[in-house]
Biopython code that builds the backbone (N, CA, C, O; Angstrom):
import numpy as np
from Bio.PDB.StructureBuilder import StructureBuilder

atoms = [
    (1, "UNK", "N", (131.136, 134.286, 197.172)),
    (1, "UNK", "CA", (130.724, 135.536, 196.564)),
    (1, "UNK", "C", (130.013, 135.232, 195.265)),
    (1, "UNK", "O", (130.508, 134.582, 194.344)),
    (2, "UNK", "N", (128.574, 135.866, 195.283)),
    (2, "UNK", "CA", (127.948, 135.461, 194.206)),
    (2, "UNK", "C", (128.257, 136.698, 192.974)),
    (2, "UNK", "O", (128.133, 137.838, 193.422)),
    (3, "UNK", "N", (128.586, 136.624, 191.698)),
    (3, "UNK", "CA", (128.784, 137.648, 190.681)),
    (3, "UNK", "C", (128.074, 136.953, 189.686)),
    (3, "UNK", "O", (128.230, 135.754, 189.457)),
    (4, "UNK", "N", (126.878, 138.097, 188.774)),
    (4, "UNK", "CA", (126.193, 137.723, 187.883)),
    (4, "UNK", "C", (126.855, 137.789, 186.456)),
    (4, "UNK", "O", (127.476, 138.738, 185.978)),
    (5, "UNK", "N", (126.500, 136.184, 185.705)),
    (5, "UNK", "CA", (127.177, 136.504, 184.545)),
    (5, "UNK", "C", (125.978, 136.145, 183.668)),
    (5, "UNK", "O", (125.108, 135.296, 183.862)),
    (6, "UNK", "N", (126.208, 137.309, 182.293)),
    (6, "UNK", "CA", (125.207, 137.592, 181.319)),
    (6, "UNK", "C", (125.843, 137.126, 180.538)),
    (6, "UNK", "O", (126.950, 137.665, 180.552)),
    (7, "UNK", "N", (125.742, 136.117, 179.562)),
    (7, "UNK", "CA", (126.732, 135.675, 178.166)),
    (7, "UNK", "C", (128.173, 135.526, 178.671)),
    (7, "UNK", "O", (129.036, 135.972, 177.915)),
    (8, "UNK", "N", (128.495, 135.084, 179.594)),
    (8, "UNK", "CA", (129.846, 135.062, 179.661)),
    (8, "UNK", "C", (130.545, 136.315, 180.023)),
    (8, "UNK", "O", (131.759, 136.152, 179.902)),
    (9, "UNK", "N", (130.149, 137.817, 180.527)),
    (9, "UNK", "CA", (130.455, 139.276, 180.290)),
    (9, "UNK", "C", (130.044, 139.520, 181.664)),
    (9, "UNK", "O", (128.864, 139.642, 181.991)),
    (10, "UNK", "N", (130.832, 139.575, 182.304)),
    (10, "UNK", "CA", (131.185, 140.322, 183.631)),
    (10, "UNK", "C", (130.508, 141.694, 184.298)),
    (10, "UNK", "O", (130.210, 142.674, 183.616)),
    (11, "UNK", "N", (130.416, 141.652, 184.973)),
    (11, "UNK", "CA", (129.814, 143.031, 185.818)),
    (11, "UNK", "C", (130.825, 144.129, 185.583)),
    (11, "UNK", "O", (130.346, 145.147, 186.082)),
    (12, "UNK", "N", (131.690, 144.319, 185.192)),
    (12, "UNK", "CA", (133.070, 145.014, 184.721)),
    (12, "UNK", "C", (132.600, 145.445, 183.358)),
    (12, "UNK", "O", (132.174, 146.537, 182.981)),
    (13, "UNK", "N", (132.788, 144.299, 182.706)),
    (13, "UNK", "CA", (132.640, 144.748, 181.468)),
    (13, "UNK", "C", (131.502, 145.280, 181.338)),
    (13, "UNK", "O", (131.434, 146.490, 181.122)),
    (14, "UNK", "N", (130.363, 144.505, 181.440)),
    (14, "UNK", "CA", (128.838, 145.261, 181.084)),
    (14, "UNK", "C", (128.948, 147.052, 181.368)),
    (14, "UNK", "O", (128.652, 147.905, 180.531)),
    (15, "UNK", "N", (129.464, 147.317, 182.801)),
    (15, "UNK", "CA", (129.746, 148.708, 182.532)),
    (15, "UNK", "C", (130.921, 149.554, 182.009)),
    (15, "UNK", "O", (131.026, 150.767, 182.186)),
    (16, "UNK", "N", (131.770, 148.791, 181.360)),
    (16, "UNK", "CA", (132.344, 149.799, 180.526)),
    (16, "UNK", "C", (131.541, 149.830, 179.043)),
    (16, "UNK", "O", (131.454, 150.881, 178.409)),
    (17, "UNK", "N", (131.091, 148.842, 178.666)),
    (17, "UNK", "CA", (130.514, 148.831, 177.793)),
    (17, "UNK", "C", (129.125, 149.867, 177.552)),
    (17, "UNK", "O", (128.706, 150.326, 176.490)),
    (18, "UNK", "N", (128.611, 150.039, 178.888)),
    (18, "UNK", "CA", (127.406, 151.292, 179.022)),
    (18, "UNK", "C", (128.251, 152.569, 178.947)),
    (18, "UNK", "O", (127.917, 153.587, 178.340)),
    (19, "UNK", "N", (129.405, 152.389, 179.648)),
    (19, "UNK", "CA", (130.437, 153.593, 179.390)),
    (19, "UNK", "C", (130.585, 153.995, 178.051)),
    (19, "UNK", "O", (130.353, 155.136, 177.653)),
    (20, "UNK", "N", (131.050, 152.871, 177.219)),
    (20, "UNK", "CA", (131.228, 153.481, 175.761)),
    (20, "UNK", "C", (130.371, 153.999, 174.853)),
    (20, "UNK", "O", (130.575, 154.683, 173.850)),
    (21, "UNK", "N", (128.950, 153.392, 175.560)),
    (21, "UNK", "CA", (127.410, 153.554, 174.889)),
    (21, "UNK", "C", (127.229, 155.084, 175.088)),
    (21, "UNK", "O", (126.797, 155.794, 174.180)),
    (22, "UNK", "N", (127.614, 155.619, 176.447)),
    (22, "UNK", "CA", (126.991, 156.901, 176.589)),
    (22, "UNK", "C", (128.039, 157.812, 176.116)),
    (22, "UNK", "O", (127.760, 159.006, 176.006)),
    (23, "UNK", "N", (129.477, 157.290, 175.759)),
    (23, "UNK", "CA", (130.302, 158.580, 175.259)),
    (23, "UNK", "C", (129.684, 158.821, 173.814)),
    (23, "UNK", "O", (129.265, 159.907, 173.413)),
    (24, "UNK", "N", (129.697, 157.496, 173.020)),
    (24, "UNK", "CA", (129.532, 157.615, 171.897)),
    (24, "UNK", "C", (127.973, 158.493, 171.395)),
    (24, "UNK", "O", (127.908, 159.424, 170.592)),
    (25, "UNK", "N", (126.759, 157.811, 172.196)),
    (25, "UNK", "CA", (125.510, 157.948, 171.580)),
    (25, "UNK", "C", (124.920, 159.619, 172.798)),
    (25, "UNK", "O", (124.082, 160.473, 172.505)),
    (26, "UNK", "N", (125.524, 159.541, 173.723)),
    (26, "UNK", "CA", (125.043, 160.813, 174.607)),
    (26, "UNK", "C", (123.933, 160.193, 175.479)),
    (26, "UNK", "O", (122.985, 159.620, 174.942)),
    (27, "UNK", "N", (124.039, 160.300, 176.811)),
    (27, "UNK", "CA", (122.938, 160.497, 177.694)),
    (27, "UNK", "C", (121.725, 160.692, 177.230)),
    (27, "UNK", "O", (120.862, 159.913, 177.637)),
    (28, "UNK", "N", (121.430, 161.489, 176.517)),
    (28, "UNK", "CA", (119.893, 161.970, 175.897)),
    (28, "UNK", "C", (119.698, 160.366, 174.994)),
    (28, "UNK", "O", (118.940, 159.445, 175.300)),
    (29, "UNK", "N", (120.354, 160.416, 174.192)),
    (29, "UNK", "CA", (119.722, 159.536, 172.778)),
    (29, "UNK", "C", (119.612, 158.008, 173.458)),
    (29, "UNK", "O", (119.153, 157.228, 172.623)),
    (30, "UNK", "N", (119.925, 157.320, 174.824)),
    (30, "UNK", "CA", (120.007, 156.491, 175.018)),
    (30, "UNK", "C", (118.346, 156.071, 175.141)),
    (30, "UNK", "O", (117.949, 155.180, 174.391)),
    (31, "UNK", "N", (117.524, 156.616, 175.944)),
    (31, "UNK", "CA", (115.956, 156.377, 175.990)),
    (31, "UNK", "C", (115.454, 155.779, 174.445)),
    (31, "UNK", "O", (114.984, 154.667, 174.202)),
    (32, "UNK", "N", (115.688, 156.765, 173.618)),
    (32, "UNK", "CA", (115.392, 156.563, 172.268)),
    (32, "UNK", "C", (116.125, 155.078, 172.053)),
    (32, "UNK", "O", (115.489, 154.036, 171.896)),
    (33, "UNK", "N", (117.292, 155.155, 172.071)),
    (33, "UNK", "CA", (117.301, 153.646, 171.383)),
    (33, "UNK", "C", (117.500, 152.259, 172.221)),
    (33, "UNK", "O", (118.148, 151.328, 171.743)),
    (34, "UNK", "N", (116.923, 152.199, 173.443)),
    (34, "UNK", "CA", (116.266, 151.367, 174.121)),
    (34, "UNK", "C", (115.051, 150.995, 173.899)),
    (34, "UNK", "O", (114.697, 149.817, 173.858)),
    (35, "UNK", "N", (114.116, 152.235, 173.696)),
    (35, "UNK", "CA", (112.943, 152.226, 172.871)),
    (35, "UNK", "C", (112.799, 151.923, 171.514)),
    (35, "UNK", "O", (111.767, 152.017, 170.851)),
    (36, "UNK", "N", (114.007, 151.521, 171.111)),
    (36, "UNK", "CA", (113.740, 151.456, 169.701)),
    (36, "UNK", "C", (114.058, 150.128, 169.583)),
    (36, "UNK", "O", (113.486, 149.476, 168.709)),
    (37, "UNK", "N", (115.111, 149.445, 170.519)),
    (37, "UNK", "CA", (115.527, 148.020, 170.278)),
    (37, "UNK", "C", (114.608, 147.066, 171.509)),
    (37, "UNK", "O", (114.888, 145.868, 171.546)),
    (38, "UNK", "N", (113.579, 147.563, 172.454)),
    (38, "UNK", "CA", (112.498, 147.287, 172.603)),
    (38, "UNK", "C", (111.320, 146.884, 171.444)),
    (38, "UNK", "O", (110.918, 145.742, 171.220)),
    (39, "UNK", "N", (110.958, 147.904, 170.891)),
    (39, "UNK", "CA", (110.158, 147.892, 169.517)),
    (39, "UNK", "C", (110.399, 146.596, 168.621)),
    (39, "UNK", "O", (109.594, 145.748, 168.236)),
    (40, "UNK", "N", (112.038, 146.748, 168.376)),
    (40, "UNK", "CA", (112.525, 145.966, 167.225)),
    (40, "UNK", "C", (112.248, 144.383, 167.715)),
    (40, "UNK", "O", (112.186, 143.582, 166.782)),
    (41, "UNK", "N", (112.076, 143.838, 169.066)),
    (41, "UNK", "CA", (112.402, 142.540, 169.700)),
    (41, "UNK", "C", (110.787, 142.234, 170.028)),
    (41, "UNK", "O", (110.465, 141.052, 170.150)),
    (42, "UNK", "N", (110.052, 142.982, 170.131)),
    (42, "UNK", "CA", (108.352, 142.945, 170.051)),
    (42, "UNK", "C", (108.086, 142.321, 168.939)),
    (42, "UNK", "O", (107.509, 141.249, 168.755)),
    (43, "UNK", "N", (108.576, 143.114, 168.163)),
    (43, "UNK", "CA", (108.066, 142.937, 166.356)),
    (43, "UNK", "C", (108.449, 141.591, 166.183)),
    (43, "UNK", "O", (107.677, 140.715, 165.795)),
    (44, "UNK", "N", (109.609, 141.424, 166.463)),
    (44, "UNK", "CA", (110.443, 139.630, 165.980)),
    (44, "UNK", "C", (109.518, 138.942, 166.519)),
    (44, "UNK", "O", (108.948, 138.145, 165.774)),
    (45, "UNK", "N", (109.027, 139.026, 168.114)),
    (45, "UNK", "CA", (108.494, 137.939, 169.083)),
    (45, "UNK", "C", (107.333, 137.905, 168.121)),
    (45, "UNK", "O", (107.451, 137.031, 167.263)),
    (46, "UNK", "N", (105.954, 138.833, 168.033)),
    (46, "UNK", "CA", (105.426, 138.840, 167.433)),
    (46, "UNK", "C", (105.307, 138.303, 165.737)),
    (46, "UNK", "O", (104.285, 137.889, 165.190)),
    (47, "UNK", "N", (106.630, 138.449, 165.142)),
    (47, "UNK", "CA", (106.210, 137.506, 163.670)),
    (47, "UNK", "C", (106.502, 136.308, 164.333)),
    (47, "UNK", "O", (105.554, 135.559, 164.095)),
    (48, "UNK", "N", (107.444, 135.654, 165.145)),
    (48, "UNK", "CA", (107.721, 134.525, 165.250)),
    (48, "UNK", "C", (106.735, 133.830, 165.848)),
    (48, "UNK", "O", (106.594, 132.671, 165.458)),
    (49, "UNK", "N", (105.791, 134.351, 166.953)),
    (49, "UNK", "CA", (104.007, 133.922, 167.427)),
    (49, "UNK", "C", (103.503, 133.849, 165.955)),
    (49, "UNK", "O", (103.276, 132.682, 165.636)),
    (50, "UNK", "N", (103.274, 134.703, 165.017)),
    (50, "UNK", "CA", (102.487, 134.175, 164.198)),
    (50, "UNK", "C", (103.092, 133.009, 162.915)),
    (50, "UNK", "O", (102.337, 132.163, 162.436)),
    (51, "UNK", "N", (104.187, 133.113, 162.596)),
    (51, "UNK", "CA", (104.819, 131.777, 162.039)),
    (51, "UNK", "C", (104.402, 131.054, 162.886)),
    (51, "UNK", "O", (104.024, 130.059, 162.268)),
    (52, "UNK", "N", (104.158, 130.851, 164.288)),
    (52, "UNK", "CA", (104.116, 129.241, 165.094)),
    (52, "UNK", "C", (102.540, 128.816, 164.958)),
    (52, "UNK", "O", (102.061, 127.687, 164.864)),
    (53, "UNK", "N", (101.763, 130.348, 164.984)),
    (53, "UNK", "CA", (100.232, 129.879, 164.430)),
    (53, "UNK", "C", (100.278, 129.069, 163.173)),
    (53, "UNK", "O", (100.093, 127.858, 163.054)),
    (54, "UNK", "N", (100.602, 130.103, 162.111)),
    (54, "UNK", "CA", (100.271, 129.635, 160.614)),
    (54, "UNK", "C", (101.164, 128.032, 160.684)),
    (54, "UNK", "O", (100.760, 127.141, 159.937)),
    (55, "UNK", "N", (102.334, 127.762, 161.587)),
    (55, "UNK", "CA", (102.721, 125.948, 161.418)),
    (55, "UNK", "C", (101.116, 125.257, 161.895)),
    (55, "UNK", "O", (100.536, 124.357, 161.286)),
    (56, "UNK", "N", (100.748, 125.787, 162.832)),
    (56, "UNK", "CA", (99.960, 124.839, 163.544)),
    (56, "UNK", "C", (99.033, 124.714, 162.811)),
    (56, "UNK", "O", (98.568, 123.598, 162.581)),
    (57, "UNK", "N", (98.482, 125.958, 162.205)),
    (57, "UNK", "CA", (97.082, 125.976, 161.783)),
    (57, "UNK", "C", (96.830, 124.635, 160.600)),
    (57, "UNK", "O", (95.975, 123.782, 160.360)),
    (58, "UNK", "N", (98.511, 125.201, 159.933)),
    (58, "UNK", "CA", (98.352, 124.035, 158.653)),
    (58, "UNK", "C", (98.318, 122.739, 158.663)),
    (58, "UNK", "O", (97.685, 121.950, 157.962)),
    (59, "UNK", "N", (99.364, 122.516, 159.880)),
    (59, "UNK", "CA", (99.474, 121.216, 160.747)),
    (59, "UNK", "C", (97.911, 120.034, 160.494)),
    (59, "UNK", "O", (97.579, 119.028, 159.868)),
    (60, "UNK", "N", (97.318, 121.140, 161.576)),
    (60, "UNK", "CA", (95.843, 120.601, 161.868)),
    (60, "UNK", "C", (95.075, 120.987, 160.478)),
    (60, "UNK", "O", (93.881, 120.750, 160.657)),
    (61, "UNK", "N", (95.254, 121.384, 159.440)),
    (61, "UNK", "CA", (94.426, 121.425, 158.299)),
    (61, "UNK", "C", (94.582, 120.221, 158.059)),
    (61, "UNK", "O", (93.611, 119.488, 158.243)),
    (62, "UNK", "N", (96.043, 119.553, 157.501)),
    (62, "UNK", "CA", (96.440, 118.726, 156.850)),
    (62, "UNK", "C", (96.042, 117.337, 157.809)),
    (62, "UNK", "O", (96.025, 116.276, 157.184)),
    (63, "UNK", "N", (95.842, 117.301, 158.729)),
    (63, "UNK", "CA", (95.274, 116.273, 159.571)),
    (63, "UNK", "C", (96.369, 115.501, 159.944)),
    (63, "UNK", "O", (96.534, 114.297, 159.750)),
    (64, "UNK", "N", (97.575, 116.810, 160.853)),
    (64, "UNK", "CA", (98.372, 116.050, 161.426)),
    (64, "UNK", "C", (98.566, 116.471, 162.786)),
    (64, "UNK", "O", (98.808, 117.659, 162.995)),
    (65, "UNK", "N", (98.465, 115.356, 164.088)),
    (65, "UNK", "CA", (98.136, 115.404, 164.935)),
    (65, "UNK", "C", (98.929, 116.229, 165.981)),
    (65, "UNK", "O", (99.783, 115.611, 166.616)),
    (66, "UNK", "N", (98.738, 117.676, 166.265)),
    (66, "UNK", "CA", (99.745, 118.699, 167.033)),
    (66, "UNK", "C", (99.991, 118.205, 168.414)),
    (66, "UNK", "O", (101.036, 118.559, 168.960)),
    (67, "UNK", "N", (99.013, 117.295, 169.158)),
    (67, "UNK", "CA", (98.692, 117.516, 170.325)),
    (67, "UNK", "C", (99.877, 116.208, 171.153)),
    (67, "UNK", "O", (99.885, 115.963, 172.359)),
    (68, "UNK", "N", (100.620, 115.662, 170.279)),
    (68, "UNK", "CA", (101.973, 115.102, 170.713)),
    (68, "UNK", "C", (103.022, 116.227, 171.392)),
    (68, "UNK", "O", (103.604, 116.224, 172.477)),
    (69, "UNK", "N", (103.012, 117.101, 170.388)),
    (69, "UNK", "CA", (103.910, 118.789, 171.058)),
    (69, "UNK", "C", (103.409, 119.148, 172.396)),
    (69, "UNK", "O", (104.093, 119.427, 173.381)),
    (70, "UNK", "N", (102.138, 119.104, 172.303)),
    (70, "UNK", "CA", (101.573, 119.528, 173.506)),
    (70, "UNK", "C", (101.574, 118.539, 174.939)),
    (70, "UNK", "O", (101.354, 118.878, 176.102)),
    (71, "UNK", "N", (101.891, 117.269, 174.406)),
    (71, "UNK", "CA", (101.554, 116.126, 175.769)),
    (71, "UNK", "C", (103.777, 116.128, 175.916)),
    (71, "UNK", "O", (104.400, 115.558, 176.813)),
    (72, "UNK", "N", (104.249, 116.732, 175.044)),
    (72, "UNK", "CA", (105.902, 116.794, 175.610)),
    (72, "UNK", "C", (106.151, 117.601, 176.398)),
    (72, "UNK", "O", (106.759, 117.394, 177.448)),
    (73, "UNK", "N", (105.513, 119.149, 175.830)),
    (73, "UNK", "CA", (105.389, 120.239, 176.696)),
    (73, "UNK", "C", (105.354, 120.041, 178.177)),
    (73, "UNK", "O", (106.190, 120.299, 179.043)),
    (74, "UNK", "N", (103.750, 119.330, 178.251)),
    (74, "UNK", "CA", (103.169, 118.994, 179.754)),
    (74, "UNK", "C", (103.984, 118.518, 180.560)),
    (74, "UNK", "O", (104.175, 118.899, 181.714)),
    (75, "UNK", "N", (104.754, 117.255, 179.730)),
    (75, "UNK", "CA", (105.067, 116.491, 180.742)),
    (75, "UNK", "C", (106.885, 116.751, 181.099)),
    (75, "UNK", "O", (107.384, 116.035, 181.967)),
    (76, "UNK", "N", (107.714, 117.730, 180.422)),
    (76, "UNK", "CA", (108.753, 118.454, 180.453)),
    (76, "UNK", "C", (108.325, 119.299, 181.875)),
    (76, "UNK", "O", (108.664, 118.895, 182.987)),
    (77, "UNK", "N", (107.436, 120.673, 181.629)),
    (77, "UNK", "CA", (106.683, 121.287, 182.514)),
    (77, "UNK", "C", (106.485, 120.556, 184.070)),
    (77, "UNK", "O", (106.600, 121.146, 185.144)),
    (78, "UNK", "N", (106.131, 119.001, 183.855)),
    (78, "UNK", "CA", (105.402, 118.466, 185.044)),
    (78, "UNK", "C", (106.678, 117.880, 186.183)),
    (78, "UNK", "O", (106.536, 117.695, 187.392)),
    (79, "UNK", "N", (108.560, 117.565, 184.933)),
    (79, "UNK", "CA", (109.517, 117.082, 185.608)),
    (79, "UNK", "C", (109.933, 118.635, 185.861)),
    (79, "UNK", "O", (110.355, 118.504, 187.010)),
    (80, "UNK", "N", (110.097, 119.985, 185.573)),
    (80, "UNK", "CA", (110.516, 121.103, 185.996)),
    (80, "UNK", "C", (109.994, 121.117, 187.021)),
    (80, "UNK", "O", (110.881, 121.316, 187.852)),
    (81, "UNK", "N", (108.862, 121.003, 187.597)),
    (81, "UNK", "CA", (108.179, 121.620, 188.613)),
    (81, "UNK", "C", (108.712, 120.406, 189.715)),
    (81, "UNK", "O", (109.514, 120.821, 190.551)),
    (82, "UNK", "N", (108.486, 119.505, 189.766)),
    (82, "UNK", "CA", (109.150, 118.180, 190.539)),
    (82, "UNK", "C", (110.557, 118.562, 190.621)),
    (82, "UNK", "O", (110.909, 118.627, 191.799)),
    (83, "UNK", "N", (111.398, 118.811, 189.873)),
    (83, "UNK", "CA", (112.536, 119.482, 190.303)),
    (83, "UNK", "C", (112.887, 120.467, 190.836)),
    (83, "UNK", "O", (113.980, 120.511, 191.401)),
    (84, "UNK", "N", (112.106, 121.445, 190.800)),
    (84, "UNK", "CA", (111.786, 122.252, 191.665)),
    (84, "UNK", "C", (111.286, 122.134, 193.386)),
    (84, "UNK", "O", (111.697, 122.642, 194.429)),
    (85, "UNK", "N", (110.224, 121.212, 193.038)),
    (85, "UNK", "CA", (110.001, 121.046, 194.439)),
    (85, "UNK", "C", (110.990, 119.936, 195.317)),
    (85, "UNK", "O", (110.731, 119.780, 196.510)),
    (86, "UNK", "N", (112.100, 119.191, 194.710)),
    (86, "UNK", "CA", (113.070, 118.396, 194.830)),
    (86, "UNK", "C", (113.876, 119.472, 195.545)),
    (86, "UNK", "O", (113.829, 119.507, 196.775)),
    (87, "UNK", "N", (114.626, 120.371, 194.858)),
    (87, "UNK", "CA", (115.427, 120.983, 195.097)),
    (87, "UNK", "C", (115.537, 122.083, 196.177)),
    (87, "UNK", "O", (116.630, 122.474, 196.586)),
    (88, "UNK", "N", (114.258, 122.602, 196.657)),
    (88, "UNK", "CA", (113.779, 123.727, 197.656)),
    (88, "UNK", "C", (114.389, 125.062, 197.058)),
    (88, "UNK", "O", (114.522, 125.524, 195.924)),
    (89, "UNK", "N", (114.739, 125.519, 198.514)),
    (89, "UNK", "CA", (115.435, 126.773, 198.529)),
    (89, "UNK", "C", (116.952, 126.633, 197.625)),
    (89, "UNK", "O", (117.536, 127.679, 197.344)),
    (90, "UNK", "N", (117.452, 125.502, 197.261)),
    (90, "UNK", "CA", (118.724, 125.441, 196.770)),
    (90, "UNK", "C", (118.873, 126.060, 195.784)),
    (90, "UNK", "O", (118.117, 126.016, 194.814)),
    (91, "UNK", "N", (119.944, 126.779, 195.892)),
    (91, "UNK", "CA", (120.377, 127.514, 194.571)),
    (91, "UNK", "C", (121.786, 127.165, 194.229)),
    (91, "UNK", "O", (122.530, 126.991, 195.195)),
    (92, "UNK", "N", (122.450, 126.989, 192.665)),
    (92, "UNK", "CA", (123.616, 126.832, 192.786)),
    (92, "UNK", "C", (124.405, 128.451, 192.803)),
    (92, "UNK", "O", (123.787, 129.505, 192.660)),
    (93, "UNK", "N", (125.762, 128.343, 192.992)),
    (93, "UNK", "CA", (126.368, 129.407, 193.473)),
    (93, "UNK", "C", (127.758, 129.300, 192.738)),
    (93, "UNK", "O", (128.478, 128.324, 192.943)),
    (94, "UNK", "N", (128.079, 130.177, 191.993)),
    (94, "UNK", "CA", (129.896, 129.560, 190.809)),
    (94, "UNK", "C", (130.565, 130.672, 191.358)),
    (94, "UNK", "O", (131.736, 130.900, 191.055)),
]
sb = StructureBuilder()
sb.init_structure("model")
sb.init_model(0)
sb.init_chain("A")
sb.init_seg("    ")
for serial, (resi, resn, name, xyz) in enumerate(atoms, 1):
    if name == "N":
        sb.init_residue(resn, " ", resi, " ")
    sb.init_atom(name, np.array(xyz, "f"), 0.0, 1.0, " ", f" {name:<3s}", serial, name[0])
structure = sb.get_structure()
């Protein structure tokens, strides 16, 4: 029997926990602050994209060579995919 776990938090819990969300905040106000902690996790992703520009940019001002990050990336990327195709259809199952 496969059961999905999010952080360690159970299919049980996750819905009592929506349980307590909707006694407390009401059916209505829930849209709103999904939409709002949507918004809030945009904004983060977004400063944290541009902190990773402004590293790089300075990086390569200062004449230091980025493109080591980039040949780890690749070749991380190149053993995922080989493990992937290693592994097939297999999935593990807890």
């Amino acid at each position: 029997m496969f059961q999905a776990i999010f952080l360690f938090i159970s299919g049980p819990e996750i819905m009592f926990i929506l349980f307590i969300v909707v006694m407390v905040f009401g059916a209505d106000k829930i849209p709103e602050i999904a939409k709002g902690l949507g918004k809030g996790m945009r904004q983060l992703r977004d400063a944290t994209n541009e902190i990773k520009h402004e590293i790089q940019k300075s990086a390569e001002s200062n004449g230091l060579d980025t493109s080591i990050a980039k040949d780890v990336t690749n070749e991380i990327n190149k053993v995922k995919e080989e493990i992937d195709e290693a592994t097939g259809p297999i999935k593990r199952q807890f």
